[in-house]
Backbone as CSV, one residue per row, in Angstrom:
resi,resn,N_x,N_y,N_z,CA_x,CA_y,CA_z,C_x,C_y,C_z
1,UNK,88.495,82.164,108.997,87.706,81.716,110.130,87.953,82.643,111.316
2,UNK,87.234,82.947,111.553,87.253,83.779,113.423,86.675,83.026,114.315
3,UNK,87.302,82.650,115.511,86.762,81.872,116.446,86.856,82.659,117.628
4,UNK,86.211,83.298,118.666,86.819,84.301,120.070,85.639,84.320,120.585
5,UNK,86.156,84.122,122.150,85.016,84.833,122.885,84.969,85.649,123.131
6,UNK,85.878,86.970,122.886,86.204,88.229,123.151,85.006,88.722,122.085
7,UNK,84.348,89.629,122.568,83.046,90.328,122.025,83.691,91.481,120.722
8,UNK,84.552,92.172,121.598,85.496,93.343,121.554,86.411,93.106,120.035
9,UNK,87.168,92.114,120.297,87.993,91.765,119.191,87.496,91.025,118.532
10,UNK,85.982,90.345,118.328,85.238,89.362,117.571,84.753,90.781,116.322
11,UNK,84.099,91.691,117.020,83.392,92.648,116.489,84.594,93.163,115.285
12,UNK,85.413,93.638,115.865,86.371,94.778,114.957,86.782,93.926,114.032
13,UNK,87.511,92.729,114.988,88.034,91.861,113.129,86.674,91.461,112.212
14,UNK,85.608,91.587,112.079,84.598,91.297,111.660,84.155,92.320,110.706
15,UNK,84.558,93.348,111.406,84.349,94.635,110.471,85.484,95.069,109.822
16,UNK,86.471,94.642,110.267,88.166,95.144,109.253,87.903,93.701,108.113
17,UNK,87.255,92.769,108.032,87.125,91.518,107.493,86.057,91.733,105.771
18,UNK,84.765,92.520,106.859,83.510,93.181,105.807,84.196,94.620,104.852
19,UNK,84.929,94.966,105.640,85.384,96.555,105.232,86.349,95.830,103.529
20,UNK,87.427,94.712,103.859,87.850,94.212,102.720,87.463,93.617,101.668
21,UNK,86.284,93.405,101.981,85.172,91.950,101.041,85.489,90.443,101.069
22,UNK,86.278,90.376,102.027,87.000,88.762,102.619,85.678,88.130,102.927
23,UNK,85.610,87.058,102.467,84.603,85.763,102.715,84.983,85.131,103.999
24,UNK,84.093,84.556,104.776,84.607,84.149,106.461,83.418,83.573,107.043
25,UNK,83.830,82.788,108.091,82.753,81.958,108.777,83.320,82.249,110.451
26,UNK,82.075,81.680,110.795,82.853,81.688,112.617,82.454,80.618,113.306
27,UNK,82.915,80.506,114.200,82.900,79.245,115.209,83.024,79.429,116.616
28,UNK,82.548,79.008,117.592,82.521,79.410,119.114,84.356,78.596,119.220
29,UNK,84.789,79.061,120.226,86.095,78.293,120.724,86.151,76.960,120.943
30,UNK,86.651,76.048,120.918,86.612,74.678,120.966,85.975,74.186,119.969
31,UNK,84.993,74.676,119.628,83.882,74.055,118.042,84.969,73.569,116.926
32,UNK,84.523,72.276,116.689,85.366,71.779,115.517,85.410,72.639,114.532
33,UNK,86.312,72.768,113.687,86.488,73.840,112.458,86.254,73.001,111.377
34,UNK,85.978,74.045,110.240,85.718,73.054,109.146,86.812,72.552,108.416
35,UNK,86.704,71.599,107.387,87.620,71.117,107.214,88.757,71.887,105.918
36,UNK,88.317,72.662,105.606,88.972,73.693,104.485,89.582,74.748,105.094
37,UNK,89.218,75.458,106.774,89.813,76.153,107.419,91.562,76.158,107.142
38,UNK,91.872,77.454,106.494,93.373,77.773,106.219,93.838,78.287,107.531
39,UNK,93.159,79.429,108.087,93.909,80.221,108.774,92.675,80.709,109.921
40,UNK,92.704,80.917,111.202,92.165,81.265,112.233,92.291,82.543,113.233
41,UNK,91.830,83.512,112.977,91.682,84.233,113.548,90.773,84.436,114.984
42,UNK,91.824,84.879,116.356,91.412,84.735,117.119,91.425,85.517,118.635
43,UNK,91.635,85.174,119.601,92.207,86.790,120.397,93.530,85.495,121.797
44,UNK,94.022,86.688,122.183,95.003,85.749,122.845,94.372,85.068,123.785
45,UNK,93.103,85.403,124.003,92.945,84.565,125.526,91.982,83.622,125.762
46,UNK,91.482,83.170,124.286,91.704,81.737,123.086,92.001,80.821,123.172
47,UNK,91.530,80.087,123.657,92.431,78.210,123.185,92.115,77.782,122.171
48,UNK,92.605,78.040,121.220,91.995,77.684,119.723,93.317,77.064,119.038
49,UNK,92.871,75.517,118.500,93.714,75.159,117.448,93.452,75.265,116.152
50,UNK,93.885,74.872,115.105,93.804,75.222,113.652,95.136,74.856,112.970
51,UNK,95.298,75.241,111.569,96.258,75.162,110.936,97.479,76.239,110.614
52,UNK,96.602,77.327,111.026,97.336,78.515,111.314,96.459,79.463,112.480
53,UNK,96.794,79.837,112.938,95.927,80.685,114.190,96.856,82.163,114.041
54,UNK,96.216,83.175,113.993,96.526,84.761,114.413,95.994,85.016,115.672
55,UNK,96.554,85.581,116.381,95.643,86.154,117.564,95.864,87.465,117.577
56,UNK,94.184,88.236,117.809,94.101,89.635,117.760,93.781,90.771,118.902
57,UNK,94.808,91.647,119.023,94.497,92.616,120.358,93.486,92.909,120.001
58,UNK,92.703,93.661,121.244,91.139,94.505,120.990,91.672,96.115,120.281
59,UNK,92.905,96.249,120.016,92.903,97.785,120.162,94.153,97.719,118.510
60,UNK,93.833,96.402,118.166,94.676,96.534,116.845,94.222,95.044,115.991
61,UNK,92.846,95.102,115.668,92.319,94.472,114.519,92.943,94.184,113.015
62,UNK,93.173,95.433,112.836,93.415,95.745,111.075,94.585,94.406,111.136
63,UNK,96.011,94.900,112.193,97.271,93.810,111.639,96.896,92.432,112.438
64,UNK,96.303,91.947,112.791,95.671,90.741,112.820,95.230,90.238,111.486
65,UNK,94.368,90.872,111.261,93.448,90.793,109.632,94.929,90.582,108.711
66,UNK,95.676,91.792,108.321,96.489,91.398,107.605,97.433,90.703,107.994
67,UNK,97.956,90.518,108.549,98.592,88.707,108.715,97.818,87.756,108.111
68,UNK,97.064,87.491,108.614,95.887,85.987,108.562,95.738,86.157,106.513
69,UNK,95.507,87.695,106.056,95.526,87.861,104.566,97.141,87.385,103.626
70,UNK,98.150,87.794,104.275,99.434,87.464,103.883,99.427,86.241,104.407
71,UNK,99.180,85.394,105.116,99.474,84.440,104.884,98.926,83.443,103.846
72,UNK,97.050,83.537,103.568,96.524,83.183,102.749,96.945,82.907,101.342
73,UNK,97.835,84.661,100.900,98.465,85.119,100.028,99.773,84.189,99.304
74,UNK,100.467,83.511,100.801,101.499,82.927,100.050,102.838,84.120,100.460
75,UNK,102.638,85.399,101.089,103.667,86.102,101.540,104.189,85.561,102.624
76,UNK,105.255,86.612,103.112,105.954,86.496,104.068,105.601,87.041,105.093
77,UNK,104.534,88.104,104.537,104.337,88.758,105.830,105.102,90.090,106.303
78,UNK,105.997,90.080,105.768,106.955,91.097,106.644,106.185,92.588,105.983
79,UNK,106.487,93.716,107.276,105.921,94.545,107.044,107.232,95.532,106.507
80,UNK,106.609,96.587,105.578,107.568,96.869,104.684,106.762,98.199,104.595
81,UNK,107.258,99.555,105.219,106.996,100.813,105.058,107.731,101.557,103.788
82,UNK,107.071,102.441,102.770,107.582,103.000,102.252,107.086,104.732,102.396
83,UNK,108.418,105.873,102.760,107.861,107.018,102.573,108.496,107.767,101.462
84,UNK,107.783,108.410,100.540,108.015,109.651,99.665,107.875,110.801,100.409
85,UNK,109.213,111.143,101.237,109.101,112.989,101.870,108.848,113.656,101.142
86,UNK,108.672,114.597,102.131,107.635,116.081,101.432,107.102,116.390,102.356
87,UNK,106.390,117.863,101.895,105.541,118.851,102.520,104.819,118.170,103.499
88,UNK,103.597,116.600,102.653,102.738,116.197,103.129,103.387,114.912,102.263
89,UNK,103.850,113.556,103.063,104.608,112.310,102.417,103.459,111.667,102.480
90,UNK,104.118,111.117,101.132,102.974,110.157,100.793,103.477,108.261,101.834
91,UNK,102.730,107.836,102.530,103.349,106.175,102.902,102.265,105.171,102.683
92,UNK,103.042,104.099,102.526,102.930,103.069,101.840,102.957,101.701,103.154
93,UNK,101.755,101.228,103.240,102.341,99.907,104.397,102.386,98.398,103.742
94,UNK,102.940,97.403,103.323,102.690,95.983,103.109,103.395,95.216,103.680
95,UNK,102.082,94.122,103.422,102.508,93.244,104.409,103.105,92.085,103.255
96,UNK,103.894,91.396,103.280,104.540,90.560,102.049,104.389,91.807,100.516
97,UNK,103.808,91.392,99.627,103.697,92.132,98.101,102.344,93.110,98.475
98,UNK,101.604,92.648,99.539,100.564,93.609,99.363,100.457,94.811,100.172
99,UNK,99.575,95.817,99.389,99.268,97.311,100.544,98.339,97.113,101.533
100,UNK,98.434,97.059,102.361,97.839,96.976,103.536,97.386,98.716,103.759
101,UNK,97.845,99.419,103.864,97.549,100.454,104.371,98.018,102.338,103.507
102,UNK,97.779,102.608,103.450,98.137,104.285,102.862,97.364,105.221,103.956
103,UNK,98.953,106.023,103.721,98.631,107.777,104.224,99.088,108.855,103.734
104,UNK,98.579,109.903,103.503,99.311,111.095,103.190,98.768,111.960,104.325
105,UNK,100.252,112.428,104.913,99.852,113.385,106.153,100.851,114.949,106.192
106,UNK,100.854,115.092,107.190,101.776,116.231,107.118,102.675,115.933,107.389
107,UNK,104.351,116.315,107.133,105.519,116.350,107.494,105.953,115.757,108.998
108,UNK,104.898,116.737,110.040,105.052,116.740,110.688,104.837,115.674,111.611
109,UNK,103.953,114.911,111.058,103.502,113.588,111.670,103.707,112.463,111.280
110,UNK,104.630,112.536,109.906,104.938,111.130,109.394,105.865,110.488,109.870
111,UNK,106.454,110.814,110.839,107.662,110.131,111.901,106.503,108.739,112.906
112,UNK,105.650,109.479,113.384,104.998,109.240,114.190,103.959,108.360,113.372
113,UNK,103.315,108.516,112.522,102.592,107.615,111.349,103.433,105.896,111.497
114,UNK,104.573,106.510,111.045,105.202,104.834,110.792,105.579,104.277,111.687
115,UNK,105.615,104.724,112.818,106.580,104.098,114.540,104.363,103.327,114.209
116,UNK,103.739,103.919,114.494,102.297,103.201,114.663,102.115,101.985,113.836
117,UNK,102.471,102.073,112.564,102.601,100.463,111.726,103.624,100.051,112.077
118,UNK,104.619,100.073,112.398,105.457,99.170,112.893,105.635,98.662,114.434
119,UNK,104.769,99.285,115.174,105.355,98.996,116.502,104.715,97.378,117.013
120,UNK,104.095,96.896,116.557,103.900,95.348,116.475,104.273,94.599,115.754
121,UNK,105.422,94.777,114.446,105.736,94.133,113.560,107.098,93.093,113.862
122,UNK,106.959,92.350,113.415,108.563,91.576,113.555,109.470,91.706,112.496
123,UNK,110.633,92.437,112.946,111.711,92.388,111.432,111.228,93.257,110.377
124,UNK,110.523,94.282,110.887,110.067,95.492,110.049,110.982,96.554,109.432
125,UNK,110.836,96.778,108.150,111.847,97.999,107.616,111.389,98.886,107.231
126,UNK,111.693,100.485,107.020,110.879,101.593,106.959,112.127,101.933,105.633
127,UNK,111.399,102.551,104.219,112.457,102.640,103.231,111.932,103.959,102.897
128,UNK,112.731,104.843,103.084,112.134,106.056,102.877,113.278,106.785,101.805
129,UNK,112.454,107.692,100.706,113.229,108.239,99.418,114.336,109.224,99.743
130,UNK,115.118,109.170,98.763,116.382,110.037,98.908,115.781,111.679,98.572
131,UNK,114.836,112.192,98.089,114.434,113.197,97.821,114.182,114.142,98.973
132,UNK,113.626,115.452,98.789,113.151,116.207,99.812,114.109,115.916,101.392
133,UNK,115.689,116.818,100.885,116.336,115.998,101.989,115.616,115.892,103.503
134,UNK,115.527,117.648,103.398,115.026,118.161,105.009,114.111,117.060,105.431
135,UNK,113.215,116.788,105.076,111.784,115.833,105.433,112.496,114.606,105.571
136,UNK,113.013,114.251,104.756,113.090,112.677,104.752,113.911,112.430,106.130
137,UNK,114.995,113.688,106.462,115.566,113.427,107.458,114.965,113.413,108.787
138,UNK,114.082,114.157,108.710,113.187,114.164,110.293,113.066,113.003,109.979
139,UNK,112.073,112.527,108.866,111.617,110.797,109.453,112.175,110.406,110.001
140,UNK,113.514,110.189,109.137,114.620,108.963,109.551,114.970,109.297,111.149
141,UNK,114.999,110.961,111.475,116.045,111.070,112.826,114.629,110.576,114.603
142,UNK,113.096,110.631,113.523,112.006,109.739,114.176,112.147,108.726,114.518
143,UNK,112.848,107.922,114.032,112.692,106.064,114.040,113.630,105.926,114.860
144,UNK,113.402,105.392,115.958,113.800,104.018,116.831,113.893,103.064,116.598
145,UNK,114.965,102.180,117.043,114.869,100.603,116.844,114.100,99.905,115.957
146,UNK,114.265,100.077,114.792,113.517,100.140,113.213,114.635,99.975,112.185
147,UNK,114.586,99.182,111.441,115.856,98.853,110.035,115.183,100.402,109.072
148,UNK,116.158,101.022,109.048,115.448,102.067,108.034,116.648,101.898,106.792
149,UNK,115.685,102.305,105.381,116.795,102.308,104.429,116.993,103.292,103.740
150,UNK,117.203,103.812,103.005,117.727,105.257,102.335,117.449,104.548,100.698
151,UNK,116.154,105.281,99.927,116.315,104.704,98.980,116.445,105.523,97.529
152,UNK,116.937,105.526,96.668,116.458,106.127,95.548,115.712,106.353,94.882
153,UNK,114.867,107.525,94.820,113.763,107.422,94.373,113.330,107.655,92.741
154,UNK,114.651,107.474,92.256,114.472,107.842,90.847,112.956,107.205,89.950
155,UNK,112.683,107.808,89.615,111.811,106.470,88.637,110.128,106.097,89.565
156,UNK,110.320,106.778,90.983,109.030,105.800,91.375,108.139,106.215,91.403
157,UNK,107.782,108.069,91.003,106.681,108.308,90.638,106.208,108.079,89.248
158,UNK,105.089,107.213,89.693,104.185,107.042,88.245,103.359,107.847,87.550
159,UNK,103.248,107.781,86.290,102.764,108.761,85.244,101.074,108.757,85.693
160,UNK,100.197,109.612,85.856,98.790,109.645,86.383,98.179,109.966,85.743
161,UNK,96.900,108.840,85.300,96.086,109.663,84.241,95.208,110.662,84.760
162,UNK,93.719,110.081,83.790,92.696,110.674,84.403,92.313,110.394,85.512
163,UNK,91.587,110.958,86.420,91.222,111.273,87.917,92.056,110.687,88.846
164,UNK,93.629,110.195,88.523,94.222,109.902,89.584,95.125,111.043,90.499
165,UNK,94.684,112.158,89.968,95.232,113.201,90.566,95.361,113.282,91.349
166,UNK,96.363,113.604,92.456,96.491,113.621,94.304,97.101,112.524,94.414
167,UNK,97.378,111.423,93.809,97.682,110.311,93.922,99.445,109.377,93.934
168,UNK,100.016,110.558,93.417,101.055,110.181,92.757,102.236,110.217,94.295
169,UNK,102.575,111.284,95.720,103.293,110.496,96.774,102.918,109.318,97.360
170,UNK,101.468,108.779,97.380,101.313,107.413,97.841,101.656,106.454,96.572
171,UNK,101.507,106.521,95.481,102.036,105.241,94.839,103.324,105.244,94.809
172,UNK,104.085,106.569,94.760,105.645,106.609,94.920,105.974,106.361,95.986
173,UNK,105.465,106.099,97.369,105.819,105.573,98.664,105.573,103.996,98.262
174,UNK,104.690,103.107,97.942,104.596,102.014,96.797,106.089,101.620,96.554
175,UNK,106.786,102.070,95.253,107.270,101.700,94.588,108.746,101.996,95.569
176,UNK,108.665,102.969,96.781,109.867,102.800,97.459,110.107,101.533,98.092
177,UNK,108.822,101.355,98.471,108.489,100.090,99.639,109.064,98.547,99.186
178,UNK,108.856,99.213,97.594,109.330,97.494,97.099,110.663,97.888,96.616
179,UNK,111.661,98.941,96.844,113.051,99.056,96.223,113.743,98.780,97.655
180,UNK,114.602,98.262,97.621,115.861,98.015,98.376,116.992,98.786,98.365
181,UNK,117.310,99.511,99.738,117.912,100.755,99.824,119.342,100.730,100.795
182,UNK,119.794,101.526,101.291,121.081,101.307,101.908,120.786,101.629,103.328
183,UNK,120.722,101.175,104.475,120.736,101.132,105.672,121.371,102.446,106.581
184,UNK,120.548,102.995,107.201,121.083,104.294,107.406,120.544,104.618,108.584
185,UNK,121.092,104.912,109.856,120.534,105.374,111.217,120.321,106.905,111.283
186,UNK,120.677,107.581,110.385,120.477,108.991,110.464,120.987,109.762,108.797
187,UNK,120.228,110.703,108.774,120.676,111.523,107.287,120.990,112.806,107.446
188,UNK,122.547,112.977,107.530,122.834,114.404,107.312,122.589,115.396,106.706
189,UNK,121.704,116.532,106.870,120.803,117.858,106.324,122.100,118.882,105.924
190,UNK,122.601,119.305,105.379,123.249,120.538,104.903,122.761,121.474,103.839
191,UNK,121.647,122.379,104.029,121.208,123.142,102.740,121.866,123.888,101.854
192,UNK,121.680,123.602,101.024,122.573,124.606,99.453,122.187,126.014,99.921
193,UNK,122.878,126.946,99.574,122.816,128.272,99.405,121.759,128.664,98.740
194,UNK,121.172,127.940,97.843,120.295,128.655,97.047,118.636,128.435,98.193
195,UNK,118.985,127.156,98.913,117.314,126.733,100.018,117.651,127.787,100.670
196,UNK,119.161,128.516,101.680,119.036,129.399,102.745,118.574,130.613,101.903
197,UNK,118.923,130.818,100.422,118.242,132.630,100.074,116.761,132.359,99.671
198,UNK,116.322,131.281,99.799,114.759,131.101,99.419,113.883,131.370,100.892
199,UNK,114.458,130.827,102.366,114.293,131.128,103.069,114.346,132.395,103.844
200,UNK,115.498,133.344,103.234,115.969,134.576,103.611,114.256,135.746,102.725
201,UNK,114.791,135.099,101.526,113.042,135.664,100.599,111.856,135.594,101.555
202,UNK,111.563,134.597,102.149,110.374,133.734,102.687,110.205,134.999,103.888
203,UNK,111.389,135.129,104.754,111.276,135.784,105.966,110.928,137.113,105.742
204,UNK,111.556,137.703,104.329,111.416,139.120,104.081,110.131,139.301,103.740
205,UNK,109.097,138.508,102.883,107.684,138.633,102.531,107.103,138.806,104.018
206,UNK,107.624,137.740,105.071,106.032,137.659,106.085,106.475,139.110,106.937
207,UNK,107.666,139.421,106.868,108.806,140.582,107.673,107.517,142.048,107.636
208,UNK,106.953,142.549,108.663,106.577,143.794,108.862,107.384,144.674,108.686
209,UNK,108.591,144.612,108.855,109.863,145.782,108.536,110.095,145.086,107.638
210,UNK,109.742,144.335,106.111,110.822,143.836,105.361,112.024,143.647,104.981
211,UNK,112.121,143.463,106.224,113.744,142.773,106.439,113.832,141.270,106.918
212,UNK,115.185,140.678,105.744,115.528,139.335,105.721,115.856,139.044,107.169
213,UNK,115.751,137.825,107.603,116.797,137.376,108.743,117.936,136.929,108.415
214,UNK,119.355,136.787,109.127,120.106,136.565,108.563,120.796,135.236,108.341
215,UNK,122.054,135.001,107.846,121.866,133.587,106.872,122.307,132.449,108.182
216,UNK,122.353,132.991,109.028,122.493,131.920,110.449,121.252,131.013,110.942
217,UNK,120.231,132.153,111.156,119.167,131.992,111.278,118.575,131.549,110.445
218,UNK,118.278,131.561,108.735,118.099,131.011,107.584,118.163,129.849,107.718
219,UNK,119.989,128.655,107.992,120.757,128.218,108.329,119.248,126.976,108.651
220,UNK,119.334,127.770,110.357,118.474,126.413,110.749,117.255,126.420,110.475
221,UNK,116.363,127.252,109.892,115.103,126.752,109.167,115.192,126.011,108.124
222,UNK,116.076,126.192,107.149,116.738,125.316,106.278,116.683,124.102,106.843
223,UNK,117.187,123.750,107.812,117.098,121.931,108.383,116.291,121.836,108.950
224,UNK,115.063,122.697,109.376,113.918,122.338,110.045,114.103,122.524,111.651
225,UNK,114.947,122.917,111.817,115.324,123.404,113.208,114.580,124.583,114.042
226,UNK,113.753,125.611,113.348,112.822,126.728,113.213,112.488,126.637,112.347
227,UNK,110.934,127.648,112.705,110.399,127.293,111.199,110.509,129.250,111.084
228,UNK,109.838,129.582,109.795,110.472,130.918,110.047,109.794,132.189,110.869
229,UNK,108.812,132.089,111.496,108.338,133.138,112.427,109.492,133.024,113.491
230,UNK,108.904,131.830,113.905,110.105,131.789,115.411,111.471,132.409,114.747
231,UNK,112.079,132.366,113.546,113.257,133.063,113.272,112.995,134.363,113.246
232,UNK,112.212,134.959,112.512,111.543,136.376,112.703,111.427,136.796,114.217
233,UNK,110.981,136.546,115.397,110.831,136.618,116.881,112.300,136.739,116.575
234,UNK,113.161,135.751,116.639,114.204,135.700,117.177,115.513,136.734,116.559
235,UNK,115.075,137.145,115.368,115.885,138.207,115.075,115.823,139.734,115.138
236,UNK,114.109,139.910,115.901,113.878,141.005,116.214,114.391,141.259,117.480
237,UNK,114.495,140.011,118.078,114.754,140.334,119.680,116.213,140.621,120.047
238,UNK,117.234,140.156,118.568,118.683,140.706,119.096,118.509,141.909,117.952
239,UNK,118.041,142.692,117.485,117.700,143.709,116.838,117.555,144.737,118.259
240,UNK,116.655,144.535,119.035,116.143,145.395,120.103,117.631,145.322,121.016
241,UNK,118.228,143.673,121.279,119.252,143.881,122.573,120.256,144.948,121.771
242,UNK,120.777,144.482,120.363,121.805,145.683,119.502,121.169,147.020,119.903
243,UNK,120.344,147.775,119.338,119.847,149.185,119.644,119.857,149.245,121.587
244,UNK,119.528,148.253,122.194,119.330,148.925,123.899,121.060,148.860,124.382
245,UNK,121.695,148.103,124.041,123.134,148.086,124.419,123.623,149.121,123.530
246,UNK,123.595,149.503,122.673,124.070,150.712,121.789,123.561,152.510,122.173
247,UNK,122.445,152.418,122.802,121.754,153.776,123.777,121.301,153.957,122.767
């Protein structure tokens, strides 16, 4: 049921409602509800009773909608992030057992991806895989005031048939989302020797003088600290101070 006089937030939950194939009726505010009405969707500034009531910002429809769906469901509700790091992580949003939401983005933005599903949630946990240390650790060193867990990801990519190709970091963000992991405010990055000479390789290919940078500099691209041009800049430029202090 949607009941609001808000135009704004009548419209969007209406269309996050059609977008799911959810069946729904509406009612002006105060209008008696019918008598099968489970759950009420509505906006805060609403006087609406019911048996369950959601109330929805104008500028965040979708987790209105899914509440009012988890509850229908018989969940709990709680929102439950899962990421598979990487290049481009695959995440996973539910609300009780169900997906509410998927993304695959870049590295660079999946910190920032999950602070956005969670920043209205109550008692929200973000469970992100033990794999792909470097990545997983930005996430984690992203999150604020957020239960994050550290999980194992053995096992959670699933086998893909036909045309599910592309598919396989979002269902493995899935199967993190529903594993239970160890609680962790931060993940220590230390790269193996073998990531800093892959990086040392990396610098020598893009290198106009094909020359490596050295394993200091390696060092922190390895943890994501530079990426490797800026190491390239930066090792030409004590290249030049060595030769001008030397005559």
């Amino acid at each position: 049921m949607v009941a609001t006089a808000d135009f704004e937030v009548y419209h969007d939950v209406v269309g996050e409602l059609r977008d799911r194939g959810v069946p729904f009726t509406t009612v002006e505010p105060g209008d008696e509800l019918p008598e099968e009405t489970a759950v009420v969707v509505t906006s805060a500034g609403d006087d609406v009773d019911g048996p369950h009531v959601v109330a929805a910002e104008p500028d965040a429809p979708r987790r209105a909608v899914e509440a009012a769906l988890a509850y229908l469901r018989g969940g709990d509700g709680r929102t439950v992030v899962g990421v598979d790091p990487g290049r481009k992580p695959g995440i996973a949003v539910l609300a009780g057992d169900v997906v509410v939401a998927a993304f695959q983005v870049p590295a660079s933005d999946a910190a920032a991806v999950v602070r956005d599903e969670v920043a209205d949630a109550a008692d929200a946990v973000v469970r992100v895989g033990d794999g792909a240390r470097r990545e997983g650790a930005k996430v984690i060193s992203g999150l604020d005031d957020v239960r994050v867990e550290l999980v194992d990801e053995t096992g959670t990519t699933p086998y893909l048939g036909t045309g599910a190709r592309g598919m396989g970091d979002v269902l493995a963000a899935v199967n993190i989302a529903r594993t239970e992991g160890d609680p962790v405010a931060e993940r220590e990055f230390e790269p193996t020797e073998g990531e800093i000479q892959r990086v040392k390789n990396r610098s020598r290919e893009l290198s106009p003088e094909n020359r490596a940078i050295d394993t200091a500099l390696a060092r922190r691209v390895a943890r994501g600290e530079l990426d490797v041009e800026a190491a390239l800049a930066e090792h030409r430029r004590r290249d030049e101070r060595t030769e001008s202090e030397n005559g």
